[in-house]
Each structure stands twice: as structure tokens, then as C-alpha cells.
C-alpha positions as CSV (number, residue, x, y, z in Angstrom):
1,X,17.8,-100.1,16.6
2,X,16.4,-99.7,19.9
3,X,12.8,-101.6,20.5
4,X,11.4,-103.7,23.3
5,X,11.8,-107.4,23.1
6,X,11.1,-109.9,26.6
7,X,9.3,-113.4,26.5
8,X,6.0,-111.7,26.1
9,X,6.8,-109.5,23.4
10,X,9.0,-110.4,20.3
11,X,7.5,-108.6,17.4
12,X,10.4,-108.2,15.8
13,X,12.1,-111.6,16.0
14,X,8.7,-112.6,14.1
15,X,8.7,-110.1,11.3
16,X,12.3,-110.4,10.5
17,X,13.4,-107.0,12.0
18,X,16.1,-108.8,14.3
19,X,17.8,-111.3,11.6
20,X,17.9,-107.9,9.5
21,X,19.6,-106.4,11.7
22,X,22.0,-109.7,12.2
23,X,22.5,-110.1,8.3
24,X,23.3,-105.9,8.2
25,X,25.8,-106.2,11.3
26,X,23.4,-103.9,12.9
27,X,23.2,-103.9,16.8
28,X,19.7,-104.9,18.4
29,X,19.4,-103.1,21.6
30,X,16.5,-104.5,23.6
31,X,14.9,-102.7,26.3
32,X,12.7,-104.3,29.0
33,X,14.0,-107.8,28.6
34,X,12.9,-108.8,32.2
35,X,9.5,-106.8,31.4
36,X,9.9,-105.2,34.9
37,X,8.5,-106.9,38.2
38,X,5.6,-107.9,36.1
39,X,8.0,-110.2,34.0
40,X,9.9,-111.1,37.0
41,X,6.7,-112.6,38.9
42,X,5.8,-114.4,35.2
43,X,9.3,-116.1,35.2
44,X,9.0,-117.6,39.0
45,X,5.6,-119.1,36.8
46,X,7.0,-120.8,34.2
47,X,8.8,-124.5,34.6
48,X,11.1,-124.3,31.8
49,X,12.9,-120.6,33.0
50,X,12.4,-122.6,37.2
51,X,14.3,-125.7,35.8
52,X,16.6,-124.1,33.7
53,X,17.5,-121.3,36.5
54,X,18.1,-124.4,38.7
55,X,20.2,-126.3,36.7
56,X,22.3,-123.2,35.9
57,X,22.5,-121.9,39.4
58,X,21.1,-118.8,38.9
59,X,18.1,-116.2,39.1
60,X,15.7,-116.1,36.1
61,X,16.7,-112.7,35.1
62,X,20.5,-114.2,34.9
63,X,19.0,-116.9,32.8
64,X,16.8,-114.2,30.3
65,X,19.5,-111.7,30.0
66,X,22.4,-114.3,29.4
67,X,20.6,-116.1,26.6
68,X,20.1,-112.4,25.3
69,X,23.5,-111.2,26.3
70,X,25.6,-114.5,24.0
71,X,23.3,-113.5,20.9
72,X,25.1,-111.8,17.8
73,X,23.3,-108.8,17.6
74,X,21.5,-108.1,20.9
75,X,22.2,-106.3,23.5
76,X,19.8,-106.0,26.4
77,X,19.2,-103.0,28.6
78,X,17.3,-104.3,31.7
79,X,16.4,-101.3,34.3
80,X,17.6,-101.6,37.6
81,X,16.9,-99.2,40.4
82,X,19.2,-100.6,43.7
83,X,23.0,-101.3,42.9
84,X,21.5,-105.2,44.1
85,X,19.6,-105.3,41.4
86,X,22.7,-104.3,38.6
87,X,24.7,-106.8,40.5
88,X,22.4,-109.5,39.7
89,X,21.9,-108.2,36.2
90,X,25.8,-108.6,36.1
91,X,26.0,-112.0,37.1
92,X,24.4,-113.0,33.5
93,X,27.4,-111.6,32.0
94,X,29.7,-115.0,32.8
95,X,26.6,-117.5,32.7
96,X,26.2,-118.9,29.1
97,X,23.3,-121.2,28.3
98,X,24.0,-124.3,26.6
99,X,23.2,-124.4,22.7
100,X,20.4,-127.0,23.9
101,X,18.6,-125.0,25.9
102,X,18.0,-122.2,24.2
């Protein structure tokens, strides 16, 4: 199942459609987890995603996609357009968020 899933839109974390998928071993792919350069200027906004960034030593992005990234069944596909912007989107692949910050 492919849908889009960011922050700002989780429709289907809230009518079940991901834990389906989880309890069916049924991939999640999620497109537009950063929610482009609109969601990347709404991250630099909000405390929790600043302080946790901080803390973790890395962008916001890292922070969004590597909480994504270490979930069972989700797989995000964040766009990039400049091979900086996949190297970044890389660097979430060895960052994983502590249980108690998620």
C-alpha cells in the first residue's frame, strides 16, 4: 500500500489502515514524509522535532524519516532533487530514535 503519511497528514494511522497492514505483514510505503519544503520550514517550527534534532545530532528530516525508517511496516519515500539532498535523506538510515521519544 502506497499513500501519503507526514506529521500533518496521518489518516491512515487513525483509521487503522497502517496496524492492518502491520498485523497482515503488509508493507506501508509512505510518500511525502518530509511534506516537501513546506514540511521542512514547519519542522524548523516546532520545539519537540528542534530539541530532539539537537539532542540526536541531526537535521529534522533525519529525525522524521528515521523514526519512520525503524517502524515494522513503513517504508518512507521522501523526494529528493540534488544528490545533497539523498545524502541527508541517507544519514537517517544509521540514526535510531530512542523508544522514549517517539
Amino acid at each position: 500500500i502506497q499513500n501519503r503519511f507526514n506529521l500533518w497528514y496521518k489518516k491512515d494511522l487513525h483509521n487503522g489502515l497502517i496496524n492492518y497492514c502491520y498485523r497482515h505483514k503488509i508493507s506501508y510505503i509512505a510518500f511525502s514524509p518530509i511534506c516537501g519544503r513546506i514540511g521542512k520550514n514547519l519542522l524548523r517550527k516546532e520545539p519537540i522535532i528542534q530539541h530532539l534534532s539537537t539532542l540526536y545530532d541531526i537535521t529534522p528530516q533525519q529525525l522524521i524519516l528515521s523514526h519512520l525508517i525503524h517502524q515494522q511496516n513503513i517504508v518512507p519515500i521522501p523526494g529528493a532533487s540534488t544528490a545533497q539532498q539523498v545524502s541527508i535523506n541517507m544519514g537517517a538510515i544509521n540514526t535510531k530514535i530512542s523508544e522514549a521519544h517517539v
